[in-house]
C-alpha atoms as a printed R data frame, in Angstrom:
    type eleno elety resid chain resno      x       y      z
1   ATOM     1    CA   UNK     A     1 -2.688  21.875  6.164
2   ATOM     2    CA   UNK     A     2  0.162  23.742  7.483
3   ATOM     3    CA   UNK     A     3 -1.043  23.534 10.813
4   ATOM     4    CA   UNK     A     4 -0.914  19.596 10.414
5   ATOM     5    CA   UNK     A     5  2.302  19.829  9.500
6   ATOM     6    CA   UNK     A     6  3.416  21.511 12.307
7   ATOM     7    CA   UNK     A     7  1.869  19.478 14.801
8   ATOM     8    CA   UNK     A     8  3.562  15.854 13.318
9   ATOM     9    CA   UNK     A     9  6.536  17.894 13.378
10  ATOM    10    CA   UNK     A    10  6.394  19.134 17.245
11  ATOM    11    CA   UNK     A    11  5.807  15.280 17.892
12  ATOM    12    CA   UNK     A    12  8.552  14.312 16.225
13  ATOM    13    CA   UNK     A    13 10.895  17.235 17.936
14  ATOM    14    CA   UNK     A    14  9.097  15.768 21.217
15  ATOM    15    CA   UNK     A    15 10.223  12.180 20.431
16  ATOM    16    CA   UNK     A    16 14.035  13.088 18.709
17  ATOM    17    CA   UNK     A    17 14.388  15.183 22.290
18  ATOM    18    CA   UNK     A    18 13.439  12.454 24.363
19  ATOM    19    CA   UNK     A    19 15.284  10.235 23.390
20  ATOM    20    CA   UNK     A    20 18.503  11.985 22.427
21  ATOM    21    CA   UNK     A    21 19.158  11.723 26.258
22  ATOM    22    CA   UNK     A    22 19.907   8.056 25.397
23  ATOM    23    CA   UNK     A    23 23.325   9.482 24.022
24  ATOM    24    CA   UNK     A    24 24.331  10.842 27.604
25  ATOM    25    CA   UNK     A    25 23.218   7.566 29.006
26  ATOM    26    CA   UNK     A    26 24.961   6.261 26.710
27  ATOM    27    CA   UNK     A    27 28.073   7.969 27.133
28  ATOM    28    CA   UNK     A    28 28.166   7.313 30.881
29  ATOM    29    CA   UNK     A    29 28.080   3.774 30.622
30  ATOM    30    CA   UNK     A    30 30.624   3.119 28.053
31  ATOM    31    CA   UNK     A    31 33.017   5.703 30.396
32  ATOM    32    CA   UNK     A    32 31.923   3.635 33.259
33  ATOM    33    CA   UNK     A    33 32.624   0.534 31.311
34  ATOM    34    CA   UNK     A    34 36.199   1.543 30.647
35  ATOM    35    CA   UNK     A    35 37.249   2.812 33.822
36  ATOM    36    CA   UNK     A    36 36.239  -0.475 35.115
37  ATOM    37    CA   UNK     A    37 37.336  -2.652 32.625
38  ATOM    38    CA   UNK     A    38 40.911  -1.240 32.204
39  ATOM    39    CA   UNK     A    39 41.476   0.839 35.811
40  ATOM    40    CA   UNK     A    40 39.998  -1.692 37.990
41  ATOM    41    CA   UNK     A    41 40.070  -4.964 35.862
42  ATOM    42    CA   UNK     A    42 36.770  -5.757 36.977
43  ATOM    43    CA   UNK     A    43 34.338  -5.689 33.901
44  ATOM    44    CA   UNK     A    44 31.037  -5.119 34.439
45  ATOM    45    CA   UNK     A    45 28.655  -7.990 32.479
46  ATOM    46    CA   UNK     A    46 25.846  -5.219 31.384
47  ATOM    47    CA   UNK     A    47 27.739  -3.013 29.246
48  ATOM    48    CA   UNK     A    48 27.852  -4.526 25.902
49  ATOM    49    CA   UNK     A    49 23.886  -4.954 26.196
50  ATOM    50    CA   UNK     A    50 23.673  -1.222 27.317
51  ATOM    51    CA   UNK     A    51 25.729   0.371 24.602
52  ATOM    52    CA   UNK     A    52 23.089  -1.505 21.467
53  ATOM    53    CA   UNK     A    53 19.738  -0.860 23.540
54  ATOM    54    CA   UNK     A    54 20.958   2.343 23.377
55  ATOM    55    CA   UNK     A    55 22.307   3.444 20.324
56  ATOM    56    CA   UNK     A    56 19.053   1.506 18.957
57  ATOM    57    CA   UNK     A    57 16.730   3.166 20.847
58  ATOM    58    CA   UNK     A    58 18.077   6.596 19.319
59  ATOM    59    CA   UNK     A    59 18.199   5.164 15.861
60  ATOM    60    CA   UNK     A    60 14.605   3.816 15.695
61  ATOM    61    CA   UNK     A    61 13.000   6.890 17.124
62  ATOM    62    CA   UNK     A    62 15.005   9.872 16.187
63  ATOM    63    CA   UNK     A    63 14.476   8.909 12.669
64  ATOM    64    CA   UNK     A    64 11.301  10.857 11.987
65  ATOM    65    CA   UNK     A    65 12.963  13.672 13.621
66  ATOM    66    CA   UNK     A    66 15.904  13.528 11.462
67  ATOM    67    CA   UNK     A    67 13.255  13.311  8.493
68  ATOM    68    CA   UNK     A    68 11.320  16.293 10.016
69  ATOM    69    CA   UNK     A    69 14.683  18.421  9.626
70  ATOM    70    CA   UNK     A    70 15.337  17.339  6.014
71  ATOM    71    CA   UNK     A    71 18.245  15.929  7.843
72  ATOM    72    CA   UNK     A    72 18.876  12.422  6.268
73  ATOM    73    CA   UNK     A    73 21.796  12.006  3.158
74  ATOM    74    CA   UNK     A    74 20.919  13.204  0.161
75  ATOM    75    CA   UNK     A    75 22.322  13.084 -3.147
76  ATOM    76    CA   UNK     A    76 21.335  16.626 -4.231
77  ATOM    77    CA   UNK     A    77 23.841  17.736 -6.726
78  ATOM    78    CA   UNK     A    78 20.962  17.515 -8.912
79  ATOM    79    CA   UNK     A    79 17.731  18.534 -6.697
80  ATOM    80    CA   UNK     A    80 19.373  21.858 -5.095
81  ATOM    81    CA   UNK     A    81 19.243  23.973 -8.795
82  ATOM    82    CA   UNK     A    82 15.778  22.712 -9.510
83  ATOM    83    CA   UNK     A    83 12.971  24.833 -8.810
84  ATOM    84    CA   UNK     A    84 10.738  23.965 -5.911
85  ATOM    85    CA   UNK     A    85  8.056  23.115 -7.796
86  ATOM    86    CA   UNK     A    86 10.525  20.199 -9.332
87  ATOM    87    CA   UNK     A    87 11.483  19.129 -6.199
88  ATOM    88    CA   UNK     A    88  8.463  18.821 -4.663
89  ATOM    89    CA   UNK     A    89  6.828  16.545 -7.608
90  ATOM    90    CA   UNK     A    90 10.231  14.321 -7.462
91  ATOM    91    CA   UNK     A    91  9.620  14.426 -3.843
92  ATOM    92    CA   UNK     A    92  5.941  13.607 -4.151
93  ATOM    93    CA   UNK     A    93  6.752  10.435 -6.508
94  ATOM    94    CA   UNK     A    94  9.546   8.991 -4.294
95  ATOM    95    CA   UNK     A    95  7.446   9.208 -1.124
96  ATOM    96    CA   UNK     A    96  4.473   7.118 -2.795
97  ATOM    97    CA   UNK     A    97  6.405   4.713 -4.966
98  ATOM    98    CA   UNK     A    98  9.708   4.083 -2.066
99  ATOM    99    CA   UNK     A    99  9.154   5.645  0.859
100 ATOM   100    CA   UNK     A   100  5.834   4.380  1.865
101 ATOM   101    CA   UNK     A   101  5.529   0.811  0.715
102 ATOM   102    CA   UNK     A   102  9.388   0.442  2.747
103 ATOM   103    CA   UNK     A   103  8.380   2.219  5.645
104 ATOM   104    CA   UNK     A   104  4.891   0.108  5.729
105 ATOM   105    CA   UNK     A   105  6.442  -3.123  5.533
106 ATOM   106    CA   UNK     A   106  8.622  -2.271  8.608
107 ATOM   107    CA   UNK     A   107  5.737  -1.590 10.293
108 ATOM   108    CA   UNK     A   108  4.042  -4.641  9.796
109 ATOM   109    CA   UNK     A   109  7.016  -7.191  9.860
110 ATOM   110    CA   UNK     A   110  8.524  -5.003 12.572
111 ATOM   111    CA   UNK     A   111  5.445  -5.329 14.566
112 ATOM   112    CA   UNK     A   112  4.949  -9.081 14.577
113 ATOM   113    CA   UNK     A   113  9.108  -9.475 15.226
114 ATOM   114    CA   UNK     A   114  7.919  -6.609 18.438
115 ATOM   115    CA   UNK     A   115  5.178  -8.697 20.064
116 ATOM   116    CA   UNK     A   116  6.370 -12.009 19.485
117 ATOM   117    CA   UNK     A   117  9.925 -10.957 21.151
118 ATOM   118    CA   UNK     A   118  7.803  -9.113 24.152
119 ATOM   119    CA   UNK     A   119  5.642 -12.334 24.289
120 ATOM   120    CA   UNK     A   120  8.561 -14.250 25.222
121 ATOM   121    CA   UNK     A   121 10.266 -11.326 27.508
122 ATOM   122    CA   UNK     A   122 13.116 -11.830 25.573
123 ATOM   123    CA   UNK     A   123 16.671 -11.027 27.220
124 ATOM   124    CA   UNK     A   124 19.418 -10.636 25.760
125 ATOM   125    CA   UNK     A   125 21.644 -13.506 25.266
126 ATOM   126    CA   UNK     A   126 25.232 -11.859 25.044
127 ATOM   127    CA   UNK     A   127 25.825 -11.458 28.728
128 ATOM   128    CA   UNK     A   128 24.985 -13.141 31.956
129 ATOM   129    CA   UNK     A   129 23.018  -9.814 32.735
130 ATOM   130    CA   UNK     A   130 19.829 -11.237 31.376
131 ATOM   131    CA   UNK     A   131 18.810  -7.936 30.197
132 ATOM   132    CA   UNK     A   132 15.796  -7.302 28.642
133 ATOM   133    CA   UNK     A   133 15.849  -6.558 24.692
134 ATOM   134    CA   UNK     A   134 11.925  -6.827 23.827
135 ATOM   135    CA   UNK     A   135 11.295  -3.322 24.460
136 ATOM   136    CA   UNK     A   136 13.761  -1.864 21.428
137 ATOM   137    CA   UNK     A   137 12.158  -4.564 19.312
138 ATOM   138    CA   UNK     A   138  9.186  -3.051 19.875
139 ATOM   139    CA   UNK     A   139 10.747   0.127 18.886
140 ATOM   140    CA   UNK     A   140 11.130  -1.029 15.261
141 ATOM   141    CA   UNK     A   141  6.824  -0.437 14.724
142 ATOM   142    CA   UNK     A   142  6.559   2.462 16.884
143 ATOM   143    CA   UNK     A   143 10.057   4.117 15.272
144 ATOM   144    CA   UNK     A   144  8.895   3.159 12.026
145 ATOM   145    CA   UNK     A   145  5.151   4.787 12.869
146 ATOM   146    CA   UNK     A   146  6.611   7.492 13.822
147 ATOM   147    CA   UNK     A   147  8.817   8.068 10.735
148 ATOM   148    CA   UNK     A   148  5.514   7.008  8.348
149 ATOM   149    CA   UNK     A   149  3.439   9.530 10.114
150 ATOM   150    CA   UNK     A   150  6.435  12.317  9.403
151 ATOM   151    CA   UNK     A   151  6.591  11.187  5.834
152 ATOM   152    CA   UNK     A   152  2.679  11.912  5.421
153 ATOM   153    CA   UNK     A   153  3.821  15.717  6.530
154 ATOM   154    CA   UNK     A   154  6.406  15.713  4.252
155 ATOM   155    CA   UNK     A   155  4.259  14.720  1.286
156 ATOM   156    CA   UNK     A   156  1.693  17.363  2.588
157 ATOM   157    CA   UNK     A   157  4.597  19.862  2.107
158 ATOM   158    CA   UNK     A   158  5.126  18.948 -1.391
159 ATOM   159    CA   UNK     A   159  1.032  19.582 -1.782
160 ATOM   160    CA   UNK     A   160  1.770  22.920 -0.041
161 ATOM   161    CA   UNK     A   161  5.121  23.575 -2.111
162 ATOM   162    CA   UNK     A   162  3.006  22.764 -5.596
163 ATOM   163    CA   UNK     A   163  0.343  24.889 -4.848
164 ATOM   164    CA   UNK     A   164  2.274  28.175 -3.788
165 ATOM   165    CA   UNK     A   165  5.341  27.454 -5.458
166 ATOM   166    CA   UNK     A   166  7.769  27.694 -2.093
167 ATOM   167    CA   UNK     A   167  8.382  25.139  0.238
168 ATOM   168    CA   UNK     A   168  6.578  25.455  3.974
169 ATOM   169    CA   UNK     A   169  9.359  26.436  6.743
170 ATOM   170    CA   UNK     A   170 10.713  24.085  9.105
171 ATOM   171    CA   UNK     A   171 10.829  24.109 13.024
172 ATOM   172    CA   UNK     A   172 14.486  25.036 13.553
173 ATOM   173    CA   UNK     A   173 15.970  23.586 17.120
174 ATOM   174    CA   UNK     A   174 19.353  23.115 15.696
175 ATOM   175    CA   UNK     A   175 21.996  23.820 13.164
176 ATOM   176    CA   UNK     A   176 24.794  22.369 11.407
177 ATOM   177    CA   UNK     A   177 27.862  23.189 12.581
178 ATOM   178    CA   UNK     A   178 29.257  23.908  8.930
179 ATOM   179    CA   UNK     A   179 26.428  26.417  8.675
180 ATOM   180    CA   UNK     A   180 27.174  28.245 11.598
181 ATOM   181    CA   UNK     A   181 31.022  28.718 10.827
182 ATOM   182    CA   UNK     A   182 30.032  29.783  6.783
183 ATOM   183    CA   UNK     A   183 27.646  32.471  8.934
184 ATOM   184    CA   UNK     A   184 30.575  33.669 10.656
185 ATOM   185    CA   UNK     A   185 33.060  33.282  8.059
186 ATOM   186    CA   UNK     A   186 30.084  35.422  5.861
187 ATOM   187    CA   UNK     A   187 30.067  37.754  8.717
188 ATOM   188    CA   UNK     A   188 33.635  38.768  9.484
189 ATOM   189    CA   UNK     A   189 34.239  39.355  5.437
190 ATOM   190    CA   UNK     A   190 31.534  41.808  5.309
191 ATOM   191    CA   UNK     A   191 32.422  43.757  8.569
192 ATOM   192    CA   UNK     A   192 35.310  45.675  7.240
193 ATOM   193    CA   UNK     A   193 33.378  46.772  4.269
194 ATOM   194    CA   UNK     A   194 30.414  47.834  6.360
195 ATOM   195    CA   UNK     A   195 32.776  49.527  8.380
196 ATOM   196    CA   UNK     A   196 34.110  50.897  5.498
197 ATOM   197    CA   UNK     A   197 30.518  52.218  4.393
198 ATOM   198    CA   UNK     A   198 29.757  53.926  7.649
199 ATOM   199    CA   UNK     A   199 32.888  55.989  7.463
């Protein structure tokens, strides 16, 4: 089981990494769209469409990513002092009764929005451009696959949780900033007294 979970999780790593490049591509062509809007008065007409195929394409399929890190908001004021055991048959519950019936139902409507935009080669009608916005419609299945396929590792590590009591590990590729500075913060306090210790 755990090496199922581990595998949906390096696919969704794969995916999130892939397509966090969008953000650089992103990046550049809102710079670019600036410089030339406001140093050269000369907009350019594909920007706009750019910025949303973008910053859609990285929220549709970084999601199961995100969920693969335990990375999306949670109201845990509550769930952090439970046990594991607790949190995993919370966990378990949500996942069947919320998570899956929502994430299902963007599949399916998603998917028939998807193919009946790509049908048409939709383009996009906010500039003269003409550029095409069929294929992140046709991210909405394929993110929301994605992010239904993490969830089913997720509920397997609730299984795994309520049989040996302690939650499975997570692949770690990054960290929270906050974390890192409490680490250092933790670090410099004790230094004086190890120092103190070795003397």
């Amino acid at each position: 089981m755990n090496s199922l979970i581990y595998a949906i999780d390096q696919l969704s790593k794969t995916v999130g990494h892939a397509f966090a490049w969008c953000i650089i591509v992103l990046t550049l062509g809102t710079c670019f769209e600036v410089t030339m809007r406001y140093v050269f008065n000369d907009p350019t007409s594909w920007a706009f469409d750019l910025s949303y195929l973008m910053y859609g394409a990285v929220f549709y399929m970084a999601g199961a990513y995100t969920l693969s890190r335990a990375g999306h908001v949670r109201a845990d004021m509550f769930y952090r002092k439970w046990q594991p055991r607790t949190q995993a048959v919370v966990e378990l519950v949500l996942y069947l009764l919320f998570f899956f019936p929502g994430i299902l139902a963007l599949v399916v409507a998603g998917s028939a929005y998807g193919l009946e935009s790509m049908r048409l080669r939709e383009v996009s009608v906010n500039s003269p451009a003409g550029v095409p916005i069929w294929p992140l419609k046709m991210m909405i299945c394929v993110g929301g696959g994605l992010i239904a396929l993490q969830g089913l590792a997720e509920v397997l590590r609730c299984v795994v949780c309520l049989h040996e009591g302690n939650w499975p590990p997570r692949l770690h590729d990054v960290e929270e900033l906050e974390t890192q500075i409490l680490q250092q913060h933790a670090g410099k306090t004790e230094e004086p007294v190890a120092q103190g210790a070795a003397r």
